[in-house]
N, C-alpha and C positions, 0 to 999 in steps of 0.2 A: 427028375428030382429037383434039379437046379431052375428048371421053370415052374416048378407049386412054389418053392421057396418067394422066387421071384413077384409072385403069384400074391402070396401071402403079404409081402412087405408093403406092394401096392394096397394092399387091400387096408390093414395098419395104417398106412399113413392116412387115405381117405378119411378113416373113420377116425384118426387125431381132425383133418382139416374142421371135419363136419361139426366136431366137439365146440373145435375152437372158434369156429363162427357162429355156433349157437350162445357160448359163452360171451360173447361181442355185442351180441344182440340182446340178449337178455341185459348185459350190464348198459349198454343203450336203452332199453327200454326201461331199467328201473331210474337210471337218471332222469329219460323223461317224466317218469310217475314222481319221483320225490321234488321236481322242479315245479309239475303240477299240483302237488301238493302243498309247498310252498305259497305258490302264489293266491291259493286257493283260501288258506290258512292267513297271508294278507289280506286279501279281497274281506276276509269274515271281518279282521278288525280295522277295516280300512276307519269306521270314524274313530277310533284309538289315535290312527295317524293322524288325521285331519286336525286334531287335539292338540297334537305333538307338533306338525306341521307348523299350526297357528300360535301355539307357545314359542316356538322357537322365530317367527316373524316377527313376532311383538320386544322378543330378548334382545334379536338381533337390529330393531329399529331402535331400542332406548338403548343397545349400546353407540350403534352406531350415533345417534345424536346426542351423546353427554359424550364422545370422546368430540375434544375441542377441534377447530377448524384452521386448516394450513392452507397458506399460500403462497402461492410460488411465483418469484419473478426471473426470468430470465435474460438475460446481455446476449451480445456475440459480440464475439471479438476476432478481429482480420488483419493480425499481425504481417508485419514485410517478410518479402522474401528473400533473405539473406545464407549466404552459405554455412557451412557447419563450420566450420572454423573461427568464424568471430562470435558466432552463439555459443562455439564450448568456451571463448576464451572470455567473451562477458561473464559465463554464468562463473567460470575459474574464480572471475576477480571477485563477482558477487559472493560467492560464498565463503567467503575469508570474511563478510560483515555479516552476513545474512545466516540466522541459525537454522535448529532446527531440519525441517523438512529438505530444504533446500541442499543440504549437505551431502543427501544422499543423492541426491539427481546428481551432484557431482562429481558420484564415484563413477558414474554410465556418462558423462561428457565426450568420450567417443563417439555413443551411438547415438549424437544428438543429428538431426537432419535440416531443419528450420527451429528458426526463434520460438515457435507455435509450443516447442519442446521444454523451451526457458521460461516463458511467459506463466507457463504452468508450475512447473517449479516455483514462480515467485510466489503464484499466488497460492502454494500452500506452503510456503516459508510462515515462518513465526513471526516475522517482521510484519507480514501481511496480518497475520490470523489476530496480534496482540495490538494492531492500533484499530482493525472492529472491536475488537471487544473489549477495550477501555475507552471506546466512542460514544458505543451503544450499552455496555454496564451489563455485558454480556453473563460473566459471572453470578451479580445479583439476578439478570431474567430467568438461566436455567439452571439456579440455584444450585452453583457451584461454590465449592471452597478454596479451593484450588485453580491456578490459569492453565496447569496443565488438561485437570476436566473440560474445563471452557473452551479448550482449544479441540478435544475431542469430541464436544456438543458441537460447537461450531462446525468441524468436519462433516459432523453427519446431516445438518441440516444445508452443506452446501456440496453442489455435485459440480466439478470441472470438467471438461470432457473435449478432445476437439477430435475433428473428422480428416481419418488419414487423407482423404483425397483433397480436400479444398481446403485444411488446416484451419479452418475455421474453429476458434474456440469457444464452447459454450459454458456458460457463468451460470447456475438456478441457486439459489438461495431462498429457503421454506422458513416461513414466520407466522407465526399468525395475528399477526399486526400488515396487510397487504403494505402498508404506506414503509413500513418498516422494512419490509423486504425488499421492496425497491430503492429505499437508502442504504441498505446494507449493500445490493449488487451494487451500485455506484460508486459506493466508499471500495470494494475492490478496485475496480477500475482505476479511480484516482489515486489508492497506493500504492497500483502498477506502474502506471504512469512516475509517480516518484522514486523509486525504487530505481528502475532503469532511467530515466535524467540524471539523480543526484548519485548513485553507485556506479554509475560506467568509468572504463578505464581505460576509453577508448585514449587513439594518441593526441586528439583534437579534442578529445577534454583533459586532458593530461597539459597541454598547451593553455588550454583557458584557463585553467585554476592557477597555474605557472603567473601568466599574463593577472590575472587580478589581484594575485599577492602581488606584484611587482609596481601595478598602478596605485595599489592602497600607498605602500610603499613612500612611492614617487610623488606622489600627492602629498602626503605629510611631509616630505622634505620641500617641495614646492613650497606651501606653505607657510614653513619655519623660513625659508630662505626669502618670501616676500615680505613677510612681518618684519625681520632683519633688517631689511633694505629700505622698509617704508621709516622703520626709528631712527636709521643712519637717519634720512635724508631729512626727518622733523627735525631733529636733535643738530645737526648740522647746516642744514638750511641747503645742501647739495640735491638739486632738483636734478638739474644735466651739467655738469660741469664740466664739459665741452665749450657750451654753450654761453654759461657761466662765466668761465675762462674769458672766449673771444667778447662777451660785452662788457667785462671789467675792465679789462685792458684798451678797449674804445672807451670808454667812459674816461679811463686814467688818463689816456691820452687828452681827450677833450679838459679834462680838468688844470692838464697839465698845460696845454697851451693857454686857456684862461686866463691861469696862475700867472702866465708869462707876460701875457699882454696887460693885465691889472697891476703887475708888478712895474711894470716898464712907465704904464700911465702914472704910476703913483709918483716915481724919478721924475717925471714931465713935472706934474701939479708941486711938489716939493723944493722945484729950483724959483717959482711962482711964487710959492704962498708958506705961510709957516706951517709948523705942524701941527697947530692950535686950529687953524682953516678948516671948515665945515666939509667943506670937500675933501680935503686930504684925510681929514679922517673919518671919513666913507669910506675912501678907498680902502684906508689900511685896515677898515671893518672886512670887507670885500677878500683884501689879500688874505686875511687871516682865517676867513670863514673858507675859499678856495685852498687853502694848505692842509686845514685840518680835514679837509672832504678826502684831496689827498691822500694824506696821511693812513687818514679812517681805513680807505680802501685800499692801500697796500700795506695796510697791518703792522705801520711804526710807529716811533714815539711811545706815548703815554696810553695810548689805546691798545696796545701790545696784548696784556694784561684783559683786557675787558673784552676781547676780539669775540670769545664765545657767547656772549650774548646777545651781539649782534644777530641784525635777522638774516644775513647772507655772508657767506665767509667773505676770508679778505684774500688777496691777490698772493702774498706771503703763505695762508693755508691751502691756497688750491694744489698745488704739488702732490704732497701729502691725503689730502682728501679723497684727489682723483684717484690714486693708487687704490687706497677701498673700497671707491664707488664702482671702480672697475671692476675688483675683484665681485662684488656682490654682488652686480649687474650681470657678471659672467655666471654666474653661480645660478642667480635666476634661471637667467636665457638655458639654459645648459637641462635644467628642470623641468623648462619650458617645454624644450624642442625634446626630450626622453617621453615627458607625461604625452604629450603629440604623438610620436612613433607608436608606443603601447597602444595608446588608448585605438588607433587604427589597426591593429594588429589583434589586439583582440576583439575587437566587431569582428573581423574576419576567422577569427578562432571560433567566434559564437556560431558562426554561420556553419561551417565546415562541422562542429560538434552536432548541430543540428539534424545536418546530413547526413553524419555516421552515426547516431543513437538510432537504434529500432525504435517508431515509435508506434502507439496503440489505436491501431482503425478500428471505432467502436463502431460495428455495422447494424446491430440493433441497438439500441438503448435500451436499457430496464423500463417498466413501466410499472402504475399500481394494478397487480390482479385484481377484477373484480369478483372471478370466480375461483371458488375456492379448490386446492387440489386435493384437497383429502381432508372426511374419511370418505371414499366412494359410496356413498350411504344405500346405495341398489344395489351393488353390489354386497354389500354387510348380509342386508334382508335375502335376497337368492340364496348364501352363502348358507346364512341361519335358517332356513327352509329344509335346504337340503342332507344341514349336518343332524337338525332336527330329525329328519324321514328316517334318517340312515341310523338315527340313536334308536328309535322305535321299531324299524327293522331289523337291529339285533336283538333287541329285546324279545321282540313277539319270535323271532326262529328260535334263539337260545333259550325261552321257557317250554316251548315244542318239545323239542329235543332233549330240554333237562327233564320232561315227563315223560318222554320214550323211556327213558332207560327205566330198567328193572329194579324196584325197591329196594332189592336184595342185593345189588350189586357193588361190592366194597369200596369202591371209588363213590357212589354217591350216600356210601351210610358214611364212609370218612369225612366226604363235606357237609354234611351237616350237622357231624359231632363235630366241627374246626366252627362250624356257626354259631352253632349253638353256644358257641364256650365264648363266641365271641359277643355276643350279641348280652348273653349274660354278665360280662366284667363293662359294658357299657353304661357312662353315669346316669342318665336319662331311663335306663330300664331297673334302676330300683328307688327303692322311697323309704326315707330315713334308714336307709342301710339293709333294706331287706330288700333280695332279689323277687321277681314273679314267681320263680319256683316255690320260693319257703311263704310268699302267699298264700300260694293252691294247698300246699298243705295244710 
């Protein structure tokens, strides 16, 4: 009993297998039929396509050639290789002046690795983006109202990009002016270039800015204090009064033995001759012309009084003079030898800033494109070939298929009572107010 049972179920199961690979093959074989039919059903209206095909080439070439023509110029840029710790603490200080974009590179200053990191950051900083485009009147060209649009055109027509292994960073900027685009990547470069010069906060520019406030400084008092010294010395007649000094005092002396011996000669000639004698009163011409010379130059008598407008002081003012000439000679020298120290101090400051600023190895230059990069105009036409083919491919299956179905069948009597209703409230299918139906009637 338990072997017919057994018997039986084998036999069952066969005759499911048998079913079900007949059902396998039949549904294989009507797919093939409705695939052949298909294609068969294109093949009838392949010149339909060929139609369609060449409408949608013709579409696709006048679109492609009235959208306008862009081109692209590209930079590389080959930043130093410096460690992450002075690139996050540059980009630190930068962004305390620098808006915008940059701000947010400086919430990730951890995971900066090279300069290549910051350099990017600058050049989508606001600082960057707003002197293009109040250079080149960016606003007015892509007919913004607003700088914040402008900065968002600008975005899109420039692409940064550098390459993790070689850090190399690439600059393209799309214009459709080529000459323009290649001023435009340039004027990147060179508010890169400013940007990290004049915002570093390294310790060697921190020292030079130090140093040239200090030499301005020092200079303006140099200055005030030569101008000082040069009035004393008009206004006085105190050239060197050292100098001064030791030939006033030879002079004095010379005048004073003179004085002595013309004095002495004049007692010889007077025990001689009267005082009426031609000679004697020469001499006492002589003694009186030597006393008042004298006089003049040690600043007594009656010339006391007038001393200042002499052209050289008198032996009596030198004491006094000297004390100020000293003091504003000291004062000078003192200027002198300060403005000397800075001024050497920072040449070497400049040097040293030079060598701690990152700076911008431009490895390509921009150039003017002469080819254009878009619209890819072969590619447009292929494109519109093919969306053509495939518009007219559904068409020709989906009116097949919307003729298979059965007249009667509630889904295609519903869509064309929803068409009909449509197609009737359409303003183009009536005339002064009367639809085609109440025509026909």
């Amino acid at each position: 009993m338990a072997r017919e049972l057994e018997k039986t179920r084998r036999t069952h199961e066969e005759e499911l297998d048998l079913s079900e690979s007949f059902l396998a093959e039949e549904q294989v074989r009507g797919s093939r039929e409705k695939t052949v039919a298909r294609l068969g059903l294109l093949w009838a209206q392949r010149r339909f396509l060929a139609r369609t095909a060449a409408v949608g080439l013709v579409a696709a070439a006048l679109i492609a050639f009235l959208i306008p023509k862009r081109y692209m110029s590209t930079v590389s840029l080959m930043p130093p290789d410096q460690t992450s710790g002075q690139g996050a603490a540059m980009l630190a200080a930068l962004t305390g002046r620098v808006g915008g974009n940059l701000a947010g590179v400086a919430e990730n200053a951890l995971g900066i690795k090279t300069t290549g990191d910051l350099f990017m950051g600058i050049l989508k900083s606001d600082t960057v983006q707003d002197d293009l485009i109040h250079k080149f009147d960016l606003q007015k060209l892509y007919h913004d109202r607003y700088i914040e649009d402008a900065r968002a055109d600008l975005a899109r027509h420039s692409g940064i990009s550098d390459d993790a292994k070689t850090g190399i960073i690439s600059l393209s900027v799309v214009d459709g002016d080529p000459r323009r685009a290649a001023e435009m990547a340039q004027e990147y470069v060179n508010e890169l270039n400013w940007v990290v010069t004049h915002l570093s906060t390294s310790s060697a520019h921190r020292e030079r800015v130090f140093l040239d406030q200090r030499l301005t400084q020092v200079k303006a008092n140099l200055e005030t204090d030569e101008k000082q010294f040069s009035q004393f010395a008009s206004q006085k007649g105190a050239i060197d009064i050292p100098e001064q000094g030791k030939m006033m005092v030879t002079a004095a002396a010379t005048l004073q033995g003179e004085l002595i011996a013309a004095e002495s000669e004049l007692q010889g000639l007077r025990q001689i001759y009267t005082d009426n004698n031609v000679r004697v009163r020469s001499m006492q011409a002589r003694v009186n012309d030597l006393h008042n010379a004298l006089e003049k130059i040690s600043g007594k008598g009656a010339d006391e009084n007038s001393s200042a407008g002499q052209l050289y002081p008198s032996l009596k003012e030198l004491p006094l003079l000297g004390v100020q000439y000293a003091d504003l000679l000291r004062r000078t020298k003192v200027q002198e030898a300060v403005f000397e120290a800075l001024t050497q101090q920072d040449e070497m400051a400049k040097v040293e800033e030079a060598k701690e600023i990152p700076s911008v190895g431009v490895l390509d230059p921009p150039q003017v494109p002469e080819e254009k990069s878009f619209p890819p105009r072969l590619l447009f036409m292929v494109l519109g070939v093919f969306l053509a083919l495939a518009i007219g491919t559904a068409r020709i299956l989906s009116s097949s298929a919307w003729e298979a179905v059965d007249p009667t069948d509630p889904r295609k009597v519903m869509v064309r009572q929803v068409w009909s209703d449509i197609h009737a409230s359409l303003p183009w299918t009536t005339r002064n107010g009367t639809s085609a139906d109440d025509r026909k009637r």
